[in-house]
SEKE-421433 format. One record per residue (C-alpha): residue number from 1; residue in one letter; chain; x, y negated, z negated. Coordinates in steps of 0.02 Angstrom, whole numbers, padded with zeros to 5 digits. Layout:
BEGIN
+-----+--------+--------+--------+--------+--------+
! num ! residu ! chaine !      X !      Y !      Z !
+-----+--------+--------+--------+--------+--------+
! NUM !      A !      A !      X !      Y !      Z !
...
+-----+--------+--------+--------+--------+--------+
% end
This chain:
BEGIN
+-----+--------+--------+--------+--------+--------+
! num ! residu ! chaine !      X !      Y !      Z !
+-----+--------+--------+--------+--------+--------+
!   1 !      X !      A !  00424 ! -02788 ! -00023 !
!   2 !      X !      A !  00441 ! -02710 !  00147 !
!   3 !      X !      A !  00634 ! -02690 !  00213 !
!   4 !      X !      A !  00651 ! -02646 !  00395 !
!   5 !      X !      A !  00811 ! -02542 !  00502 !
!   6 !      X !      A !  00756 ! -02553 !  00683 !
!   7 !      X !      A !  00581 ! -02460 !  00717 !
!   8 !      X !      A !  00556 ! -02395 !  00534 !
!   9 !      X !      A !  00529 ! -02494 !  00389 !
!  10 !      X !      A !  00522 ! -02430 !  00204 !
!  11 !      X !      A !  00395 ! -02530 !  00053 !
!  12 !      X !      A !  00336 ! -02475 ! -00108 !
!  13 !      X !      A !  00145 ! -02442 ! -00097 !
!  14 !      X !      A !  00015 ! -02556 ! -00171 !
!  15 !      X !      A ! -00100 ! -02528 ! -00309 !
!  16 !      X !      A ! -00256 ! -02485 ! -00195 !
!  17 !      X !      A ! -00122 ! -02355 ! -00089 !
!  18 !      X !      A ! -00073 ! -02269 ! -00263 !
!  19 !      X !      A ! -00250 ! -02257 ! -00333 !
!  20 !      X !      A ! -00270 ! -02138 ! -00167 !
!  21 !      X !      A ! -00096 ! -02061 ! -00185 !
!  22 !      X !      A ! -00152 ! -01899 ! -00182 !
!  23 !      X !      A ! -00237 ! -01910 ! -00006 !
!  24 !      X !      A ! -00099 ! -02008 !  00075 !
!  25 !      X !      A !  00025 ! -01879 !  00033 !
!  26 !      X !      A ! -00107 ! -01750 !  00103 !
!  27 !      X !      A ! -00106 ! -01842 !  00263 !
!  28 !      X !      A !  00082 ! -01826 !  00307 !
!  29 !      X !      A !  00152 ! -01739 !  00426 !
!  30 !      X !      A !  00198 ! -01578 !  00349 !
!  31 !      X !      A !  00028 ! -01553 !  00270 !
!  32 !      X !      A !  00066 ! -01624 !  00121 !
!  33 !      X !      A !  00165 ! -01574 ! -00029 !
!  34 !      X !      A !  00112 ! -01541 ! -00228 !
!  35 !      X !      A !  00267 ! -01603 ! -00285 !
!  36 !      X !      A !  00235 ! -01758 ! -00189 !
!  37 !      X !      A !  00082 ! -01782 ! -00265 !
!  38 !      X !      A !  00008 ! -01850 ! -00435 !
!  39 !      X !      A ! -00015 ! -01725 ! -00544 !
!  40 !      X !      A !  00187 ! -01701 ! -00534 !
!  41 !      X !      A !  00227 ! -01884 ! -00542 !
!  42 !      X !      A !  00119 ! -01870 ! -00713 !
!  43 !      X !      A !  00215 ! -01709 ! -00773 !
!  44 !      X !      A !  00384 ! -01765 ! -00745 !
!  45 !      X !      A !  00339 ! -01964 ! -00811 !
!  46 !      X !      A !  00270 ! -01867 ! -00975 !
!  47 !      X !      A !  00385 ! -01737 ! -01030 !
!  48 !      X !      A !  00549 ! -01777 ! -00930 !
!  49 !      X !      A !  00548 ! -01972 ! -00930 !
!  50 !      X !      A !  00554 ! -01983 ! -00749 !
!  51 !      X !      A !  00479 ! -02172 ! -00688 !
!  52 !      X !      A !  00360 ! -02142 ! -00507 !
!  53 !      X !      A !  00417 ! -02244 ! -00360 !
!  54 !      X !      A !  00275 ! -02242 ! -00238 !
!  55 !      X !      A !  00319 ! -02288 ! -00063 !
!  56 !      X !      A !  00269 ! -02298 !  00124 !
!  57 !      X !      A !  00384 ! -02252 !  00266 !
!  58 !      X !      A !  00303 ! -02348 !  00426 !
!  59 !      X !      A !  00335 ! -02327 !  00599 !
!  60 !      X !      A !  00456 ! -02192 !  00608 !
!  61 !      X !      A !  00483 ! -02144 !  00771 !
!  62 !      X !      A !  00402 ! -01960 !  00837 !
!  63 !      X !      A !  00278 ! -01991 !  00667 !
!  64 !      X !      A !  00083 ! -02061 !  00695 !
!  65 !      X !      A !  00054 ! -02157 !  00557 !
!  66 !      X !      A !  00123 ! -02204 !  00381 !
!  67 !      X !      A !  00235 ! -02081 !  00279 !
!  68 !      X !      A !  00204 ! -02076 !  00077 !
!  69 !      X !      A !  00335 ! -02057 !  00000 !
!  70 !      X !      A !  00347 ! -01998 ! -00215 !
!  71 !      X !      A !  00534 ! -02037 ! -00287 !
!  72 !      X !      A !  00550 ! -01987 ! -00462 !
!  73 !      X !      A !  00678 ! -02116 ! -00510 !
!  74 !      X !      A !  00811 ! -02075 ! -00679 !
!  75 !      X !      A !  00866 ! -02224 ! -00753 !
!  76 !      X !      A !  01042 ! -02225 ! -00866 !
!  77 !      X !      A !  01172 ! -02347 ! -00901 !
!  78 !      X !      A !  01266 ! -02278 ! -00737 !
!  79 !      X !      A !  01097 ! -02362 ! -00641 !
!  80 !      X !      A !  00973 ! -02254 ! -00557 !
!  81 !      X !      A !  00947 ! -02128 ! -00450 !
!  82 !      X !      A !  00776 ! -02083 ! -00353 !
!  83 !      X !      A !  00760 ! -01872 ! -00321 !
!  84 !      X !      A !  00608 ! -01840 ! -00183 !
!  85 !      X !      A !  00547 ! -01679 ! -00218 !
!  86 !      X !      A !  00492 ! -01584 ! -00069 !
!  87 !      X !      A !  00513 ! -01758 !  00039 !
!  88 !      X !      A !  00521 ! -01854 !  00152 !
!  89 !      X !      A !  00391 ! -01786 !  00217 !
!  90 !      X !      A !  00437 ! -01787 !  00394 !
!  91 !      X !      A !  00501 ! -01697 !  00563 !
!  92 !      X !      A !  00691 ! -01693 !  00543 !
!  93 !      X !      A !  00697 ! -01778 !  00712 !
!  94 !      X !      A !  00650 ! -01956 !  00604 !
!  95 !      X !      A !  00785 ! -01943 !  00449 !
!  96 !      X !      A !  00903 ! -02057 !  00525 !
!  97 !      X !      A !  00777 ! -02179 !  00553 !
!  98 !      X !      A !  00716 ! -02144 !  00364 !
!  99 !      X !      A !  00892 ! -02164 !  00310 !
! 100 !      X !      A !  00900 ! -02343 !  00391 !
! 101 !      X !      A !  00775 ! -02394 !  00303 !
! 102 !      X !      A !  00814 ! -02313 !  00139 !
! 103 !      X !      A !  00987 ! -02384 !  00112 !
! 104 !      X !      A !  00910 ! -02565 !  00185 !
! 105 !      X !      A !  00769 ! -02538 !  00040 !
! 106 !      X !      A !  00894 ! -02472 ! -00082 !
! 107 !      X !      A !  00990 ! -02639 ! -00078 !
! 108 !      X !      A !  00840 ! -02711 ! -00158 !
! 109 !      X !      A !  00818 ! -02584 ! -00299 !
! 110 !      X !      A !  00938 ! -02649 ! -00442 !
! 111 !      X !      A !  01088 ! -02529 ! -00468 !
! 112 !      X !      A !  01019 ! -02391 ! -00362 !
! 113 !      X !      A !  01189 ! -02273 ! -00336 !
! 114 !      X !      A !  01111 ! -02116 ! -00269 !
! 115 !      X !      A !  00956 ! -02026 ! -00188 !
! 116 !      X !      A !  00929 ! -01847 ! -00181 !
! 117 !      X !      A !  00798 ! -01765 ! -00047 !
! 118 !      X !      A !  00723 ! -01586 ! -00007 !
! 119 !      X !      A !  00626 ! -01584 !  00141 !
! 120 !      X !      A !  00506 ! -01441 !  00154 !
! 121 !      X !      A !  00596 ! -01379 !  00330 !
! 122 !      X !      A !  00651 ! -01220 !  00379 !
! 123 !      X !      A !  00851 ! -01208 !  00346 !
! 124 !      X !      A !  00927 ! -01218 !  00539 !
! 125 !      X !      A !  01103 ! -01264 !  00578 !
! 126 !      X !      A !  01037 ! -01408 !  00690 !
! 127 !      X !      A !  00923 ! -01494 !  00528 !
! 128 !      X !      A !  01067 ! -01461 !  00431 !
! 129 !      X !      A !  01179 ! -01563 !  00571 !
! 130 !      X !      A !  01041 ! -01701 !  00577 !
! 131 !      X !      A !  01054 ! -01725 !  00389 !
! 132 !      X !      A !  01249 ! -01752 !  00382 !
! 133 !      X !      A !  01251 ! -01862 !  00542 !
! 134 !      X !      A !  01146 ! -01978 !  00421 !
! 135 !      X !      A !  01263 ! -01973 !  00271 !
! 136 !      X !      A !  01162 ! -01834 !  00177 !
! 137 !      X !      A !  01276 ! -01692 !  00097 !
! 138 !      X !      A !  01184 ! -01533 !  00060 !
! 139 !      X !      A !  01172 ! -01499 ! -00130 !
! 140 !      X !      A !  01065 ! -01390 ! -00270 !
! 141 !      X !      A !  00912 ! -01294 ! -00269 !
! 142 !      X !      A !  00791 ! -01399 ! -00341 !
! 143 !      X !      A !  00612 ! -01318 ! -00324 !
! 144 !      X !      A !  00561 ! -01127 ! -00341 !
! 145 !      X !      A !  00485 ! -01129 ! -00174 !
! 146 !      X !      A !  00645 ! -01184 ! -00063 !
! 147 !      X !      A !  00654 ! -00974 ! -00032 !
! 148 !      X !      A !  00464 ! -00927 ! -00028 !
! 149 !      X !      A !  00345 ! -00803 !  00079 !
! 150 !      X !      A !  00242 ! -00890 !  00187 !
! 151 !      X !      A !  00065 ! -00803 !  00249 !
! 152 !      X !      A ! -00037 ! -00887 !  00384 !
! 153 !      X !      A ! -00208 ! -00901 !  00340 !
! 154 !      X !      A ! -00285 ! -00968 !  00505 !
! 155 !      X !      A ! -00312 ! -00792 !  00576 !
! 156 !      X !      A ! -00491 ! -00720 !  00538 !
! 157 !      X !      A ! -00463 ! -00601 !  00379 !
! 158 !      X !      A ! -00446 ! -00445 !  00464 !
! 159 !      X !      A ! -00304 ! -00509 !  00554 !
! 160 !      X !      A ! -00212 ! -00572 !  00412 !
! 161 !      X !      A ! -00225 ! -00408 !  00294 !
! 162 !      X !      A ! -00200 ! -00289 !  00453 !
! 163 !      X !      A ! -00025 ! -00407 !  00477 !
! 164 !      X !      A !  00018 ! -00343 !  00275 !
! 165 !      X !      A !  00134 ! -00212 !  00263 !
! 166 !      X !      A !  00028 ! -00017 !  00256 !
! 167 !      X !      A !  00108 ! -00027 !  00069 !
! 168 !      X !      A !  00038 ! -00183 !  00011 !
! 169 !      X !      A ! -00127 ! -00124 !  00107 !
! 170 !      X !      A ! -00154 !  00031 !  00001 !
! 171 !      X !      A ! -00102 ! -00050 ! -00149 !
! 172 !      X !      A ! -00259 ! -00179 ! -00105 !
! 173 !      X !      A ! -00370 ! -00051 ! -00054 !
! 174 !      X !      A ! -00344 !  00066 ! -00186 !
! 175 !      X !      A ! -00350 ! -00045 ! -00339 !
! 176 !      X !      A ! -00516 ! -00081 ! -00283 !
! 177 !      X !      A ! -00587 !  00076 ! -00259 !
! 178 !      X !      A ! -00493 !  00119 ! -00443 !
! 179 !      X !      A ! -00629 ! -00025 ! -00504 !
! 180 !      X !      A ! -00475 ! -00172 ! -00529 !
! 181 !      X !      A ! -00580 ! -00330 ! -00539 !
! 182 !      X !      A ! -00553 ! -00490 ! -00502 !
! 183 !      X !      A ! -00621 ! -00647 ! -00563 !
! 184 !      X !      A ! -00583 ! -00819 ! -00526 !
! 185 !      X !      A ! -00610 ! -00927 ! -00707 !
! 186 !      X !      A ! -00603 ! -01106 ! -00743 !
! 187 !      X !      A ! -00448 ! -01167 ! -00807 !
! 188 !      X !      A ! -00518 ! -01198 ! -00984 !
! 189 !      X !      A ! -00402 ! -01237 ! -01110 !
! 190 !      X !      A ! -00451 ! -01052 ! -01183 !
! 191 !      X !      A ! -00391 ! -00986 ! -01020 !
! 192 !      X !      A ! -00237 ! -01066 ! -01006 !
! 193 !      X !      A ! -00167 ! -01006 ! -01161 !
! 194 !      X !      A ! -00234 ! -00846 ! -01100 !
! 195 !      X !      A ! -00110 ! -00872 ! -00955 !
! 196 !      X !      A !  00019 ! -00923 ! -01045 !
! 197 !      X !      A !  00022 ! -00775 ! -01153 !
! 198 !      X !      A !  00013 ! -00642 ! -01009 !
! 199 !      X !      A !  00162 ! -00761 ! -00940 !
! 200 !      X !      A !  00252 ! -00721 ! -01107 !
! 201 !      X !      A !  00206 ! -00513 ! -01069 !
! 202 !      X !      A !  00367 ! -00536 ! -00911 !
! 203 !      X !      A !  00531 ! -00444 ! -00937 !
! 204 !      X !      A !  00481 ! -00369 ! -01106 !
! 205 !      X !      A !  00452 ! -00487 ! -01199 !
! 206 !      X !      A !  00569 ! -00605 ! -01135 !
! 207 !      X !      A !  00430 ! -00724 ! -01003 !
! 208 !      X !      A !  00453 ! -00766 ! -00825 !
! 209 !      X !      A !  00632 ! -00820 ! -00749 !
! 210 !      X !      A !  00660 ! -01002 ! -00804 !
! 211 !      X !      A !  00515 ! -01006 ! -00959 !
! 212 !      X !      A !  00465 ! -01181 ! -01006 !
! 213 !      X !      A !  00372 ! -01213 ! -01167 !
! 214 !      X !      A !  00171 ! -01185 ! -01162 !
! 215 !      X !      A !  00166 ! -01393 ! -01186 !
! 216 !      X !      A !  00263 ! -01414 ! -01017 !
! 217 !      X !      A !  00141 ! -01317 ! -00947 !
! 218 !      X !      A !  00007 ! -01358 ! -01020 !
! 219 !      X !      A !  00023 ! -01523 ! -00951 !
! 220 !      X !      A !  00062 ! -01483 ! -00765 !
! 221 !      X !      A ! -00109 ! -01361 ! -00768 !
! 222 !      X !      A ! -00215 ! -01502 ! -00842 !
! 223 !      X !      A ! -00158 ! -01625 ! -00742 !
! 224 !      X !      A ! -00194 ! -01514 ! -00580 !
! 225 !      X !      A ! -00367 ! -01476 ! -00659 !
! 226 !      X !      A ! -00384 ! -01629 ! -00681 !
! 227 !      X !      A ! -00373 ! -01668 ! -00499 !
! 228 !      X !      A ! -00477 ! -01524 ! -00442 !
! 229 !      X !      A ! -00295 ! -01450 ! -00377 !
! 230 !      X !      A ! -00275 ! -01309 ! -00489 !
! 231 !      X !      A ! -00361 ! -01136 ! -00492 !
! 232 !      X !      A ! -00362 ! -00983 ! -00598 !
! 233 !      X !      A ! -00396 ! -00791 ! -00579 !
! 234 !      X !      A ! -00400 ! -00661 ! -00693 !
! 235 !      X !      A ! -00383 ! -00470 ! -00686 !
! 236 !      X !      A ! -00450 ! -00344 ! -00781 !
! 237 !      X !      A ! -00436 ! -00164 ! -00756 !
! 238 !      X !      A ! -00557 ! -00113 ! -00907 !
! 239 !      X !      A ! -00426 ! -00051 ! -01024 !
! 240 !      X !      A ! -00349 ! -00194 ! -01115 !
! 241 !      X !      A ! -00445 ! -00329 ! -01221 !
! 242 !      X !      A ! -00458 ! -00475 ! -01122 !
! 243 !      X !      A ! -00366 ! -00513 ! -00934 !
! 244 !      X !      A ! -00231 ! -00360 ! -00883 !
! 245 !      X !      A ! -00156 ! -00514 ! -00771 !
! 246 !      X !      A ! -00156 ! -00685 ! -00706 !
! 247 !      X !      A ! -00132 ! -00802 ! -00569 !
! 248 !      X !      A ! -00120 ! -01000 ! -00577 !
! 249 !      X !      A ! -00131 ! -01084 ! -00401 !
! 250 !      X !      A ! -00123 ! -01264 ! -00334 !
! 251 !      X !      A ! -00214 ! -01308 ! -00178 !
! 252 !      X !      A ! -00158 ! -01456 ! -00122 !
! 253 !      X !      A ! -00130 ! -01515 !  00097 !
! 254 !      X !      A ! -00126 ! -01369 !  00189 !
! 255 !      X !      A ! -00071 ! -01248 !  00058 !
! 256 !      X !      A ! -00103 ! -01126 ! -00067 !
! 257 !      X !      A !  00025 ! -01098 ! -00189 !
! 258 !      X !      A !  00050 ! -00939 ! -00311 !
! 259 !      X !      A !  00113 ! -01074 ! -00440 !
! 260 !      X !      A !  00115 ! -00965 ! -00605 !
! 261 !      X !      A !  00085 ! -00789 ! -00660 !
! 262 !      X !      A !  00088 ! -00658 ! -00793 !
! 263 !      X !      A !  00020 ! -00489 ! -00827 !
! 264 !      X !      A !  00014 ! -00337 ! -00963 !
! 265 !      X !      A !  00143 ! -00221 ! -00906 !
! 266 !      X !      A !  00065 ! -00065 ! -00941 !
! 267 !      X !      A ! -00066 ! -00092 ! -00823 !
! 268 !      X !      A ! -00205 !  00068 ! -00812 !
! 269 !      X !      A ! -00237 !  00023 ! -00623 !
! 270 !      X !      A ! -00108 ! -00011 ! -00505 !
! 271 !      X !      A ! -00105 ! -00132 ! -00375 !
! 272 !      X !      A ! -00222 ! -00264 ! -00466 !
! 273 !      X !      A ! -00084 ! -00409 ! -00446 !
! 274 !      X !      A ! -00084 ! -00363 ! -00256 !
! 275 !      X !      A ! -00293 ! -00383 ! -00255 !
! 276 !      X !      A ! -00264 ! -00535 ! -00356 !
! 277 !      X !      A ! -00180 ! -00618 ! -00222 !
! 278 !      X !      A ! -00262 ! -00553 ! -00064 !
! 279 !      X !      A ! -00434 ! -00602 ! -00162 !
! 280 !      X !      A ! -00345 ! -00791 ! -00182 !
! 281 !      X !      A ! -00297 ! -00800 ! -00014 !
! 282 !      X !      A ! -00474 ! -00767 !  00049 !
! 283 !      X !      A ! -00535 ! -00899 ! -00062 !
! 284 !      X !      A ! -00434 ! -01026 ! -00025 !
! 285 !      X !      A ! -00463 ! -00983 !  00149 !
! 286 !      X !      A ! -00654 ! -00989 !  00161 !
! 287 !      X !      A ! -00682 ! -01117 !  00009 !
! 288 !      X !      A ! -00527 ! -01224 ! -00013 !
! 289 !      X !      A ! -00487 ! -01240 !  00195 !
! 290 !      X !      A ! -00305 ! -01222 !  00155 !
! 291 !      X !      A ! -00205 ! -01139 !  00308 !
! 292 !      X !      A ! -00061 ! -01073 !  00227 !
! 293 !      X !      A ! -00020 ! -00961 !  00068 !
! 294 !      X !      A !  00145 ! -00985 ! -00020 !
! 295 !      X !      A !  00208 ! -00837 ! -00135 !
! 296 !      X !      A !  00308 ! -00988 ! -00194 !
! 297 !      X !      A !  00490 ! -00917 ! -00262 !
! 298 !      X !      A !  00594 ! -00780 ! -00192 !
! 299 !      X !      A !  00770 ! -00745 ! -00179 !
! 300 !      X !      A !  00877 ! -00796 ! -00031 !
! 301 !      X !      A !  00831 ! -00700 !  00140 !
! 302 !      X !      A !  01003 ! -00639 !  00123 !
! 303 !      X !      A !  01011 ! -00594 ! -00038 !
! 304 !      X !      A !  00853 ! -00508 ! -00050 !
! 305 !      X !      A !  00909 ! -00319 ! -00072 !
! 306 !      X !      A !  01021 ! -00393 ! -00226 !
! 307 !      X !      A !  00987 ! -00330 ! -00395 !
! 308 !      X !      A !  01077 ! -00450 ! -00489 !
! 309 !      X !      A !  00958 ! -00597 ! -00396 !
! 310 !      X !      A !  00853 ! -00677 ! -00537 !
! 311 !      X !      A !  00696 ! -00662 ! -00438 !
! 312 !      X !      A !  00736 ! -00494 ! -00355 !
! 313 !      X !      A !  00595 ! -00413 ! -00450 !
! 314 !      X !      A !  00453 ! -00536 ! -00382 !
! 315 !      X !      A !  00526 ! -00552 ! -00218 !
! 316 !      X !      A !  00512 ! -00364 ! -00194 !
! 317 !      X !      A !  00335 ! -00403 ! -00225 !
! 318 !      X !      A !  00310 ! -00528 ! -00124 !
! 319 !      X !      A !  00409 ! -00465 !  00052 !
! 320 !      X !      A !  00235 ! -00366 !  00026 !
! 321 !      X !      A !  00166 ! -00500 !  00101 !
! 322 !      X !      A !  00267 ! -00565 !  00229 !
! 323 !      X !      A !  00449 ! -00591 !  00278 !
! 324 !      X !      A !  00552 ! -00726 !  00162 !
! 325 !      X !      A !  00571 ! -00914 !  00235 !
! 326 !      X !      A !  00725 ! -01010 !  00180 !
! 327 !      X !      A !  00696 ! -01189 !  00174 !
! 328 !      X !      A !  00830 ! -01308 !  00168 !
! 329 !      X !      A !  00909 ! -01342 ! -00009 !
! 330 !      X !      A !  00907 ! -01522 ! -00081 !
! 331 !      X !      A !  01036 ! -01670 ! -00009 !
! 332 !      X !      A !  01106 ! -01807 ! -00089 !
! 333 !      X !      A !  01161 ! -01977 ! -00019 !
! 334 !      X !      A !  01273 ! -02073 ! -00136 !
! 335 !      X !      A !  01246 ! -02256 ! -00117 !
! 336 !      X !      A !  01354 ! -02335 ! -00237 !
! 337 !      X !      A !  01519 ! -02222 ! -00254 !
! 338 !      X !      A !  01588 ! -02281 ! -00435 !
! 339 !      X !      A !  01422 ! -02282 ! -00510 !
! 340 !      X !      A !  01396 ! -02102 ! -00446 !
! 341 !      X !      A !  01576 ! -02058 ! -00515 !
! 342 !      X !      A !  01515 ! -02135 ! -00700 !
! 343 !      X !      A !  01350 ! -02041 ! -00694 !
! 344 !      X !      A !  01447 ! -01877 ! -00634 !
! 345 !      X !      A !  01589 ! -01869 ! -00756 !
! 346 !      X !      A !  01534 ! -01949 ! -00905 !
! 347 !      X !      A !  01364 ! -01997 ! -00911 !
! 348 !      X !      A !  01315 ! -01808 ! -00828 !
! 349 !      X !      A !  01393 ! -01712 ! -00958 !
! 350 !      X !      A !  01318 ! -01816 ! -01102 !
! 351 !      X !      A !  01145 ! -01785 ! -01039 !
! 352 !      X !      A !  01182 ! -01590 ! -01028 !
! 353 !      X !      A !  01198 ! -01610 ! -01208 !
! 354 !      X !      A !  01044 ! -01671 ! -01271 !
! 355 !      X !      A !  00985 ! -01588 ! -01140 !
! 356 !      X !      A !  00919 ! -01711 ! -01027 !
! 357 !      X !      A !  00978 ! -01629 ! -00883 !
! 358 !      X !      A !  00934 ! -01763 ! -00750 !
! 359 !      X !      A !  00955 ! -01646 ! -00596 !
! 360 !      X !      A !  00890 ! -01475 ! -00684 !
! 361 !      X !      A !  00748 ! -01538 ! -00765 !
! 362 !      X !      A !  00649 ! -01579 ! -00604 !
+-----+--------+--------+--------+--------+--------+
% end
């Protein structure tokens, strides 16, 4: 069914446009987004429940050519709700005309009561304006990467590793010359519970901020394997058994993500997670033809400099790199008021429960 509000028109995709998800969502504006994409739809259907709603956003004004659209949609007995992750994909310019059409869709979706979005767009007062004059109230931080370093990887690769910061560039250099090595593995199932392990290393013991089970994971790496998405690197530095550290990365549109990583903490070489990266970015660069590297989570700009920040530890790593970009948080447009109110006070807290946290388990 295709439902129309003036120049922009919203329908759900057809079989023939979802067995090519992958390179629709590639196509959009932005460059496309992982989270958009199929490996993510299959992560979330499998271990959260989630149901995929593929859709097409056509003739949006300022846009050339169709938008795909991924909503993960939770169902209850309060209705549903759709969450976009990293979408719309599109110029803030074109969300009223997206909204249009959403809430004309919506009234054909049974019961539909709310939609949440999190358009990958640089936090401005004026997108922020945009988004309320269409009915959208900001909300939670949904994915990692909403505060992220972002390094351009169009220069030639002098340029990019001269625009590093002289600390990150004698961390590089010297880990080489100190005989760091890096190797870029397939992401056999051997390896991957070799990452997961060197994951666990983080924080003493404890893992990485936010730890998820080695199943969840385990499924989100195949299925990017399993697309030809995901990619793994190793790092040894000759005096542990096995990797010293680890990096798992999604290519996917334009970018290169630092998805996942984990290393030995008592490292004999210094500066091998720093080589890790700059060796990724030049792959992905000359092999991969993605344009842009994402360090992928990071504190708030603002907060940065503040010790009590979760991720203050890796974003003091990762300002290495680059200066931090804020992206706008996630929105939420509430379509039918009491069913909202039943999800929020009663069905909500249920769910937090038995922890099936519908809007922190994205």
């Amino acid at each position: 069914m295709t439902v129309g509000a003036g120049s922009a028109t919203l329908r759900r995709a057809t079989a023939a446009e979802v067995a090519r998800w992958d390179a629709l969502v590639q196509a959009n504006p932005d460059g496309g987004q992982w989270a958009q994409g199929e490996a993510y739809a299959a992560l979330k259907r499998h271990e959260d429940g989630l149901h995929p709603v593929h859709l097409l956003l056509e003739g949006a004004p300022g846009v050339d050519g169709d938008v795909a659209m991924l909503a993960l949609e939770h169902r209850s007995v309060a209705g549903r709700q759709w969450y976009l992750p990293q979408g719309p994909s599109l110029p803030i310019a074109a969300v009223p005309a997206f909204t249009a059409a959403l809430r004309a869709f919506a009234a054909t979706v049974p019961h539909l009561y709310a939609v949440r979005i999190e358009p990958f767009v640089v936090d401005v007062p004026e997108a922020r304006e945009t988004l309320a004059g269409s009915g959208w109230a900001p909300s939670d931080r949904m994915q990692q990467n909403q505060h992220t370093v972002l390094v351009d990887l169009e220069p030639d690769v002098d340029a990019i590793f001269a625009g590093f910061t002289k600390n990150l560039r004698n961390h590089i250099r010297k880990a080489g010359r100190d005989g760091y090595r890096v190797e870029k593995v397939e992401p056999t199932d051997e390896n991957l519970e070799t990452m997961y392990r060197l994951m666990q290393t983080v924080s003493g013991g404890k893992g990485v901020a936010g730890m998820k089970p080695f199943p969840y994971y385990r499924r989100l790496w195949t299925e990017l394997r399993e697309r030809g998405q995901g990619h793994l690197w190793f790092g040894f530095d000759g005096a542990h058994e096995g990797p010293q550290a680890s990096s798992f990365m999604i290519g996917y549109g334009r970018y290169a993500l630092a998805k996942d990583g984990g290393s030995v903490p008592d490292r004999a070489i210094r500066g091998g997670a720093h080589l890790i990266r700059w060796t990724a970015m030049q792959w992905f660069k000359e092999h991969d033809g993605r344009t842009i590297y994402d360090a992928y989570a990071t504190p708030p700009s603002w907060k940065a400099d503040d010790q009590s920040e979760q991720l203050y530890g890796p974003g003091r790593f990762k300002l290495l790199f680059g200066p931090i970009t804020d992206h706008l948080p996630s929105h939420l447009l509430v379509l039918e008021p009491r069913r909202w109110a039943l999800f929020s006070r009663i069905v909500l807290p249920i769910e937090w429960r038995l922890r099936k946290r519908p809007w922190g388990i994205w």
